[in-house]
KELUMMI-37166 format. One record per residue (C-alpha): x, y, z; residue in one letter. Coordinates in Angstrom, 3 decimals, padded with zeros to 6 digits. Layout:
<recs>
@px: X | py: Y | pz: Z | residuo: A
...
</recs>
This chain:
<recs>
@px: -036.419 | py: -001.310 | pz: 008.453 | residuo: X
@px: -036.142 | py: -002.700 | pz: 011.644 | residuo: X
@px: -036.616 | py: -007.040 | pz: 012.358 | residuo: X
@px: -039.684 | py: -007.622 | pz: 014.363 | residuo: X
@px: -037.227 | py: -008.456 | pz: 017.397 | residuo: X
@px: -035.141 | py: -005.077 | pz: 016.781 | residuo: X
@px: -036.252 | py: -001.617 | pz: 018.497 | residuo: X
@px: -035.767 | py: 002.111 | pz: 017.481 | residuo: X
@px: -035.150 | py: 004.304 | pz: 020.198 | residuo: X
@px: -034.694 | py: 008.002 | pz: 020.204 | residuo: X
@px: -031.877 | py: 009.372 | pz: 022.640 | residuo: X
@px: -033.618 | py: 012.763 | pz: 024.589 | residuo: X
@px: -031.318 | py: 015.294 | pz: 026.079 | residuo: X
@px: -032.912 | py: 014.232 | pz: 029.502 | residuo: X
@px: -030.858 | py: 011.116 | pz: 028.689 | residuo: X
@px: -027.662 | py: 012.994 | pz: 028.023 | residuo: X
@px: -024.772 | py: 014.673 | pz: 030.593 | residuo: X
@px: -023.558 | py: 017.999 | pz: 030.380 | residuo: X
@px: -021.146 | py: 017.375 | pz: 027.404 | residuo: X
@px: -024.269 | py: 016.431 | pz: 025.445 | residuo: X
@px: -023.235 | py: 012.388 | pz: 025.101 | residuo: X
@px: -025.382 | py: 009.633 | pz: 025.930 | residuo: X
@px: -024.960 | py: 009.006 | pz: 029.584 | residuo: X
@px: -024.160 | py: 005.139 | pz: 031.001 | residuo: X
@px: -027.288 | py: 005.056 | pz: 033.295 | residuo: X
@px: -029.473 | py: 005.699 | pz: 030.209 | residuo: X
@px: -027.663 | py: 002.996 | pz: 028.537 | residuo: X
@px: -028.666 | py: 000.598 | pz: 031.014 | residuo: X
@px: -032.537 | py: 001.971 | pz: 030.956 | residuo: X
@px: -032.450 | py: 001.648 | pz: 026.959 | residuo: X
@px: -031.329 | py: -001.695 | pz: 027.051 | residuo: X
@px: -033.825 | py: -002.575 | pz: 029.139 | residuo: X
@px: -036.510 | py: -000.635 | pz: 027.785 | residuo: X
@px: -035.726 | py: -002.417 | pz: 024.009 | residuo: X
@px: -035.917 | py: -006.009 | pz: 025.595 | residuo: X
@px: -039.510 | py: -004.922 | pz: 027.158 | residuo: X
@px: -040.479 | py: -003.172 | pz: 024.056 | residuo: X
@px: -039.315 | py: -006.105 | pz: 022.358 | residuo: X
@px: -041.458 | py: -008.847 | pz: 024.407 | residuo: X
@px: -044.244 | py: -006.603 | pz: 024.024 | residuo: X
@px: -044.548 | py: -007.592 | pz: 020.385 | residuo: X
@px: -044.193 | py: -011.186 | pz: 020.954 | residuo: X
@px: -045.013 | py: -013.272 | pz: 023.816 | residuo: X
@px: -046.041 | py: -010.307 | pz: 025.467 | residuo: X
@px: -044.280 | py: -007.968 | pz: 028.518 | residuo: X
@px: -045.998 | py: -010.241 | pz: 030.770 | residuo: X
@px: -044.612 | py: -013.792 | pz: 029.596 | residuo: X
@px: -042.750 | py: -013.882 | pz: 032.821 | residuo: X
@px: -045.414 | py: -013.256 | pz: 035.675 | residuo: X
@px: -047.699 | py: -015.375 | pz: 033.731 | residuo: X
@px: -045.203 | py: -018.680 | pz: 034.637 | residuo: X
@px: -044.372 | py: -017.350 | pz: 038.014 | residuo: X
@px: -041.020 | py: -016.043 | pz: 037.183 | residuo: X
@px: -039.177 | py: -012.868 | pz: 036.862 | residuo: X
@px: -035.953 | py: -012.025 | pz: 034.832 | residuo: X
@px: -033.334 | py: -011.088 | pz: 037.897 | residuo: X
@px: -030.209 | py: -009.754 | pz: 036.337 | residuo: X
@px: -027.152 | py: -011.507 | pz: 037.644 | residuo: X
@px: -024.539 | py: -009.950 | pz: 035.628 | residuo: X
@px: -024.111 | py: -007.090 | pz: 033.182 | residuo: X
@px: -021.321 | py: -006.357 | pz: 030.868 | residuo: X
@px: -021.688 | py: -002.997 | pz: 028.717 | residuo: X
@px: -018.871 | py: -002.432 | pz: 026.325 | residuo: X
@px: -019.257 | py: 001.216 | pz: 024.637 | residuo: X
@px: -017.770 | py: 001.941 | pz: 021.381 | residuo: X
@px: -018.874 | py: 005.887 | pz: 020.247 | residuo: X
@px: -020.720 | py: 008.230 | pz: 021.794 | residuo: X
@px: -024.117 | py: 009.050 | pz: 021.024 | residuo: X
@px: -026.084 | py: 012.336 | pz: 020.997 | residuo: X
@px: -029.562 | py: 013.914 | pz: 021.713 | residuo: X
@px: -032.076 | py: 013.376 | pz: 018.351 | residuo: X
@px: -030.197 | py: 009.869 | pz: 017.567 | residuo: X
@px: -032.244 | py: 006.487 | pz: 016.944 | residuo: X
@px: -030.711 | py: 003.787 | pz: 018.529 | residuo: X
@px: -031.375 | py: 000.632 | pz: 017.151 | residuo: X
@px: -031.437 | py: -002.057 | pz: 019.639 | residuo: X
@px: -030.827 | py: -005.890 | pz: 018.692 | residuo: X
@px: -030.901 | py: -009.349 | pz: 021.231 | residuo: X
@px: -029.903 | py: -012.615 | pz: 020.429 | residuo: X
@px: -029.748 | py: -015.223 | pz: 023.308 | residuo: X
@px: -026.543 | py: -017.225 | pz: 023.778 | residuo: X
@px: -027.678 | py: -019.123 | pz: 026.247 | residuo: X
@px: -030.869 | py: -021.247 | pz: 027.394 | residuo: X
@px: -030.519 | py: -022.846 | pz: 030.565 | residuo: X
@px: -033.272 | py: -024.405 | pz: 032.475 | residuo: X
@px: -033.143 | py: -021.750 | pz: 035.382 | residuo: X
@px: -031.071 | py: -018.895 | pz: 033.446 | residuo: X
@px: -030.054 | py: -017.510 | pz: 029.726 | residuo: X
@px: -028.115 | py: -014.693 | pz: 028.891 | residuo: X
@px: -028.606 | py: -012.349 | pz: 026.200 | residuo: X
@px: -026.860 | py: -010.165 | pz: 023.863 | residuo: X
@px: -027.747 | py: -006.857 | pz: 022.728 | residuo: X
@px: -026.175 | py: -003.915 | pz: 020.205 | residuo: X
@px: -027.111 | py: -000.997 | pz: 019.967 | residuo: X
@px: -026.621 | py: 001.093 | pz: 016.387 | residuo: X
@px: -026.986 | py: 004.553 | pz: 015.036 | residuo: X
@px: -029.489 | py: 004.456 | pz: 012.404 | residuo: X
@px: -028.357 | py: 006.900 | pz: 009.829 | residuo: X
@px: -024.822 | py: 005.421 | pz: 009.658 | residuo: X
@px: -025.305 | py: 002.328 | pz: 011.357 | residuo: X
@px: -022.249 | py: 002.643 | pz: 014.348 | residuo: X
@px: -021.786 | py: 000.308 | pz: 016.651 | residuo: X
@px: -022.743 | py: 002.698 | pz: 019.771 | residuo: X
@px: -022.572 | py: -000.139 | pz: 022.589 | residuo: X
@px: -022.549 | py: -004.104 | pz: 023.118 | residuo: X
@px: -023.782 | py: -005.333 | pz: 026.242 | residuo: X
@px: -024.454 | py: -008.907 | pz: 027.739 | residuo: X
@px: -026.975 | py: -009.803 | pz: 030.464 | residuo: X
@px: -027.317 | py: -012.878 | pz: 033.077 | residuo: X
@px: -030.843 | py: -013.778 | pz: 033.832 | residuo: X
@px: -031.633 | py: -015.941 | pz: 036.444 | residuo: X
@px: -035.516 | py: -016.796 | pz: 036.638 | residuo: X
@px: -036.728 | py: -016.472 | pz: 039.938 | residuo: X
@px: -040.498 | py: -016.414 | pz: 042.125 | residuo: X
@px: -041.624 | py: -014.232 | pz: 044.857 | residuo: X
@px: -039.637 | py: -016.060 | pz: 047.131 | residuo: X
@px: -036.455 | py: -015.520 | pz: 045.413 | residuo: X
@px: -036.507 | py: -019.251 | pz: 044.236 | residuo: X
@px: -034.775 | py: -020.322 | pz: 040.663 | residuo: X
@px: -037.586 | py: -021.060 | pz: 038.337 | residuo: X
@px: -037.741 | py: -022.873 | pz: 034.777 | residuo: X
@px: -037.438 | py: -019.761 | pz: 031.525 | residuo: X
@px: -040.798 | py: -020.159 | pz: 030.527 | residuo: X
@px: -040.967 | py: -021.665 | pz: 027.348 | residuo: X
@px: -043.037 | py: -018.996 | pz: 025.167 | residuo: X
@px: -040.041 | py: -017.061 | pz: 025.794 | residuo: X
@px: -037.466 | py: -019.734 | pz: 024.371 | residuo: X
@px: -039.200 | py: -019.832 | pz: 021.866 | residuo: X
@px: -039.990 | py: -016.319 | pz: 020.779 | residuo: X
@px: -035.921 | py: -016.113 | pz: 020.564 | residuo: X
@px: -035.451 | py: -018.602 | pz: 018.229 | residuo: X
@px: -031.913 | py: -016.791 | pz: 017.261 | residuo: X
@px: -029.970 | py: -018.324 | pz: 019.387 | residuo: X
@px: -026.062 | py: -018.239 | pz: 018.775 | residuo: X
@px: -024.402 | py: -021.236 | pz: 019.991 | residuo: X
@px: -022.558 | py: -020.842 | pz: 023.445 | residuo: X
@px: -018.995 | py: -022.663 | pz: 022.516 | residuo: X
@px: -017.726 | py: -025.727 | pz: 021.339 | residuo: X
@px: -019.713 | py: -028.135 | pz: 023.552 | residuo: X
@px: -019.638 | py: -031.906 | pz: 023.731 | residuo: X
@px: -021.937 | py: -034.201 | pz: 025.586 | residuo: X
@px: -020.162 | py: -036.782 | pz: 027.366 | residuo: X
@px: -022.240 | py: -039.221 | pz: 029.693 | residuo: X
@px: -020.866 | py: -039.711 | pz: 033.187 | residuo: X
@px: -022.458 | py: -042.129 | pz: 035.727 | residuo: X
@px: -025.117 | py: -042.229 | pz: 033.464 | residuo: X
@px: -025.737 | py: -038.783 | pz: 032.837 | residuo: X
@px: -025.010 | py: -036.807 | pz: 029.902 | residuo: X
@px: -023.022 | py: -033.524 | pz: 030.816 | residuo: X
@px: -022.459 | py: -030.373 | pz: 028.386 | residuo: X
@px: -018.892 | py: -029.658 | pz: 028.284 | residuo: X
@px: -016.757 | py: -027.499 | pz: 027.188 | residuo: X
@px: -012.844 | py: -028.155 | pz: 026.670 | residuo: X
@px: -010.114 | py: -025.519 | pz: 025.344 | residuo: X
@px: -006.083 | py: -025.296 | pz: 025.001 | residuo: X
@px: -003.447 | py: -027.604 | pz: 026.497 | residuo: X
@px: -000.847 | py: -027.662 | pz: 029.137 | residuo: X
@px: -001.989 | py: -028.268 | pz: 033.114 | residuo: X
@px: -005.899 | py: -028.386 | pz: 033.482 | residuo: X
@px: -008.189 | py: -026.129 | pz: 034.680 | residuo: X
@px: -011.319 | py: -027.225 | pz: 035.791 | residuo: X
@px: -014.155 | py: -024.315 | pz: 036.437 | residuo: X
@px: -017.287 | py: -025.343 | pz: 038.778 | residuo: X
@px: -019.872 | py: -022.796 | pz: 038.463 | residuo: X
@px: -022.597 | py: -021.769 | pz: 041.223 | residuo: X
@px: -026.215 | py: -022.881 | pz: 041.866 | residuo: X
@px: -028.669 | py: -022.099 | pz: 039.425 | residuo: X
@px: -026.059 | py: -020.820 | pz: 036.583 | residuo: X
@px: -023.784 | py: -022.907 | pz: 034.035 | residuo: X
@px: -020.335 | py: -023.198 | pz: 032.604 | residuo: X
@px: -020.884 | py: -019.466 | pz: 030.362 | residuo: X
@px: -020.209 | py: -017.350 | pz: 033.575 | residuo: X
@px: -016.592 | py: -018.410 | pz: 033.067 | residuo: X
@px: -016.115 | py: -017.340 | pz: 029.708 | residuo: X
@px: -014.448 | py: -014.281 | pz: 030.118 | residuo: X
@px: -011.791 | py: -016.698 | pz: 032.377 | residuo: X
@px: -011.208 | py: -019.419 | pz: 029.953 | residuo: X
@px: -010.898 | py: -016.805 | pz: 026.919 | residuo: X
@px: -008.136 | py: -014.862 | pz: 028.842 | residuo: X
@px: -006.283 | py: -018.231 | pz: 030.262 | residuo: X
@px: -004.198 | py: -019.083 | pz: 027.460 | residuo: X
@px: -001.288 | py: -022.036 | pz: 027.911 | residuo: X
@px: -003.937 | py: -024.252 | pz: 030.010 | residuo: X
@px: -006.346 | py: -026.584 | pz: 028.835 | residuo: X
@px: -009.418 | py: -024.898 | pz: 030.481 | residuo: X
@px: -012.354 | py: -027.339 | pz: 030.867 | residuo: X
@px: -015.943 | py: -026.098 | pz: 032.216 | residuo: X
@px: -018.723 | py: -028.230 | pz: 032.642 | residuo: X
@px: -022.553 | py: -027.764 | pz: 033.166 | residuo: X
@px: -023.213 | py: -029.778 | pz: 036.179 | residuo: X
@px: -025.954 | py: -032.108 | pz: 036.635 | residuo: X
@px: -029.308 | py: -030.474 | pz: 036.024 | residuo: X
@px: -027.853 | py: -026.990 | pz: 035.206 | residuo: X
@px: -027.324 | py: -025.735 | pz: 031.594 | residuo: X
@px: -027.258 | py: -027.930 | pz: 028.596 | residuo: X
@px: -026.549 | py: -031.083 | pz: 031.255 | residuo: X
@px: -029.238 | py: -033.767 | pz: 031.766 | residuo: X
@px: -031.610 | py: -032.611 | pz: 034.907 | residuo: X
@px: -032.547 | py: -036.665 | pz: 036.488 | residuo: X
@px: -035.502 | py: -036.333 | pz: 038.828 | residuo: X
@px: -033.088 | py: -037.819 | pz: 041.714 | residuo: X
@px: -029.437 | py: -038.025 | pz: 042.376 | residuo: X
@px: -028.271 | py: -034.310 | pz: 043.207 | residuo: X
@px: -025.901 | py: -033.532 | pz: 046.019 | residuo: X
@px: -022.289 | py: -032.168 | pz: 046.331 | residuo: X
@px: -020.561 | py: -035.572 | pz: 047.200 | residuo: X
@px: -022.784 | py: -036.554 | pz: 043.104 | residuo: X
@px: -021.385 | py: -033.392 | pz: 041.773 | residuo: X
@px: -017.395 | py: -034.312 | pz: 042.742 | residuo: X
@px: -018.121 | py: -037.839 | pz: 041.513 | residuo: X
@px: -019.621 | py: -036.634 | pz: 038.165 | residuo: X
@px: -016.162 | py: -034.234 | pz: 038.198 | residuo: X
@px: -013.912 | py: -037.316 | pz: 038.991 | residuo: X
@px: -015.512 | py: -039.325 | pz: 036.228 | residuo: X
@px: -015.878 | py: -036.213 | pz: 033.543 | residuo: X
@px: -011.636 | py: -035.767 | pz: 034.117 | residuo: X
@px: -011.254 | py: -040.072 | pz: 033.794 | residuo: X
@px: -012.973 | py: -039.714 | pz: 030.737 | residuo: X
@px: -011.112 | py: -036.266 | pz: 029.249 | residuo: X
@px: -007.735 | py: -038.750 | pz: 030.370 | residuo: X
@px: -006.963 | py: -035.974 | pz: 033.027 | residuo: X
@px: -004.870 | py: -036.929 | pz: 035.847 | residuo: X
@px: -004.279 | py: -033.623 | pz: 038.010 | residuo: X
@px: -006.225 | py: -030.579 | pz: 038.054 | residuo: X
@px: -006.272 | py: -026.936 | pz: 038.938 | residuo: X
@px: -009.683 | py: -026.711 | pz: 040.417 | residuo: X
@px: -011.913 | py: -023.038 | pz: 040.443 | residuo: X
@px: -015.109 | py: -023.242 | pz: 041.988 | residuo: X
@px: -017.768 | py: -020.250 | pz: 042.610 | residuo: X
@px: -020.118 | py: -019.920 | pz: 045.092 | residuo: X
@px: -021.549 | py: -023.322 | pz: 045.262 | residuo: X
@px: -019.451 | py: -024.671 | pz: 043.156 | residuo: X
@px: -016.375 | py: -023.765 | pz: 045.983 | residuo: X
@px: -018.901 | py: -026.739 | pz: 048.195 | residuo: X
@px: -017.562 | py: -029.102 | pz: 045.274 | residuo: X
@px: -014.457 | py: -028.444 | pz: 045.253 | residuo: X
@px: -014.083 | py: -029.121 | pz: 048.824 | residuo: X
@px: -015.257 | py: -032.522 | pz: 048.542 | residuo: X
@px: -013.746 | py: -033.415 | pz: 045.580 | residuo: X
@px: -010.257 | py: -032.833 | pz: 047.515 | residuo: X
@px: -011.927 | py: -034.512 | pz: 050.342 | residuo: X
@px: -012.153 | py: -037.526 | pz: 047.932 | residuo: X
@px: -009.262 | py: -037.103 | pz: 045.605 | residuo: X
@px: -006.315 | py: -034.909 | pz: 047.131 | residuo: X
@px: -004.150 | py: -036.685 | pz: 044.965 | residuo: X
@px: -005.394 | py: -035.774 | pz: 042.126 | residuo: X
@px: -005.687 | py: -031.559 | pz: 042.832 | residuo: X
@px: -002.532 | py: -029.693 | pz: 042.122 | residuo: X
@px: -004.539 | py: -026.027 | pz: 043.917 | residuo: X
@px: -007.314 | py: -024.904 | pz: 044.598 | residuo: X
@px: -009.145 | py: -021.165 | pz: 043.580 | residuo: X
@px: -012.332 | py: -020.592 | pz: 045.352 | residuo: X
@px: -014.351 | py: -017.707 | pz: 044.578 | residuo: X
@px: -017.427 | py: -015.795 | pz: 046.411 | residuo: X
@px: -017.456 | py: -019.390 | pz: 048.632 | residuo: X
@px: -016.995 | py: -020.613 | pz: 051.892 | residuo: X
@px: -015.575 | py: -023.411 | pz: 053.857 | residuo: X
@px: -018.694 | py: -024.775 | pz: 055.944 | residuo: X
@px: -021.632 | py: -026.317 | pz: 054.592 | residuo: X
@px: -024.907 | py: -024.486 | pz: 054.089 | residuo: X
@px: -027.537 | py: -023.972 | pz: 057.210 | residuo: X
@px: -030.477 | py: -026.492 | pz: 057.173 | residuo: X
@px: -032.462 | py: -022.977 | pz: 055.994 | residuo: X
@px: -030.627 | py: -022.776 | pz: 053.299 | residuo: X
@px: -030.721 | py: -026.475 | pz: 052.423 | residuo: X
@px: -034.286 | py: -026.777 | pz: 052.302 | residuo: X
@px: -034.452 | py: -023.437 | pz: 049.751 | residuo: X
@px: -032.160 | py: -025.054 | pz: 047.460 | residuo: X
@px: -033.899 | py: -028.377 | pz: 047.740 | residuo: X
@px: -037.312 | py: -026.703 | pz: 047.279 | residuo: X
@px: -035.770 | py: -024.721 | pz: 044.080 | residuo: X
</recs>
């Protein structure tokens, strides 16, 4: 028998391509129709719109392992990895029933958002409801100008320092620092973001270089390779404003070199 967060689904021929297999668009509706059917048992489908938020997918990863056929029952399982203020990501397998085969794996990025395409807080009732959480790495808390930042430090040999984007967290590099072996990889949350402490003032990206400068004093790095995404590129431009001496390159990633409109400013600060 199923758990009460698993789902049985039954693959239809609709759902199948001319060969008779399982096709990858129906994966992705399957998916999503478990974690509905799945919320509709709980906290209910509408645990979202009821805080003002919806569940934007910001990444997917599907990984598929055998094929599956009309008349099979798919069972579906989630566990979260990560619970963010803004954002979590979840797991979810899906196995043949009658000989239990790993059919697909598949991660999702959720980034909580309003009507105005705002970040918005995972409502709690949700949290909550997925109370099997697997833990995201090896994370320490280490507090920097008196804030406490989740961090996460693997390998040796020349550092790597990853700066994520605005609203996500140090997890959307982990396919990078899994694959970057013979470097000591080191990804932080930044301030407010992830597992990291959210004050009610002090943000900023001249905050965010100094909480970088004084994360690498207290890891006793000298010299960095720094990677920054999106907003996190902002960061790494004024750290090595601040502190040329102390970056060996730079990597930027889905960024840019000037600063963000006034527009844009305010719908960050307003976020």
């Amino acid at each position: 028998m199923p758990q009460p967060s698993e789902i049985d689904l039954t693959v239809y021929p609709d759902e199948c391509d001319a060969f008779g297999h399982l096709n990858q668009a129906s994966f992705l509706s399957l998916f999503e129709r478990a974690r509905w059917e799945m919320l509709a048992r709980g906290p209910g489908m509408d645990v979202f719109t009821r805080a003002g938020a919806w569940p934007a997918v910001r990444k997917t990863t599907i990984d598929y392992h055998a094929a599956a056929f009309p008349g099979d029952v798919l069972r579906f399982h989630p566990v979260v990895t990560h619970h963010g203020r803004t954002s979590f990501t979840m797991r979810q397998t899906a196995r043949r029933v009658k000989d239990d085969a790993l059919i697909a794996t598949a991660e999702f990025v959720f980034v909580c958002i309003n009507r105005e395409g705002r970040p918005m807080p995972v409502p709690p009732e949700f949290g909550e409801f997925m109370s099997r959480r697997a833990p995201t790495g090896d994370a320490q808390h280490l507090t920097v100008n008196g804030v406490s930042l989740a961090v996460e430090t693997h390998g040796e040999g020349p550092a790597v320092l990853f700066v994520h984007g605005y609203p996500l967290d140090r997890t959307i590099w982990r396919d990078q620092i899994a694959g970057l072996d013979g470097y000591r990889r080191i990804a932080p949350d930044l301030r407010g973001m992830g597992q990291s402490d959210a004050p009610d003032l002090g943000y900023g990206m001249g905050i965010y270089a100094d909480d970088l400068a004084a994360l690498l004093d207290t890891l006793g790095v000298d010299d960095v390779v720094l990677c920054g995404l999106s907003m996190g590129g902002y960061v790494v431009f004024e750290f090595l404003r601040r502190w040329r001496h102390r970056v060996r390159a730079v990597i930027l990633v889905d960024t840019r070199a000037e600063a963000d409109g006034a527009e844009a400013r305010r719908a960050r600060d307003a976020a």
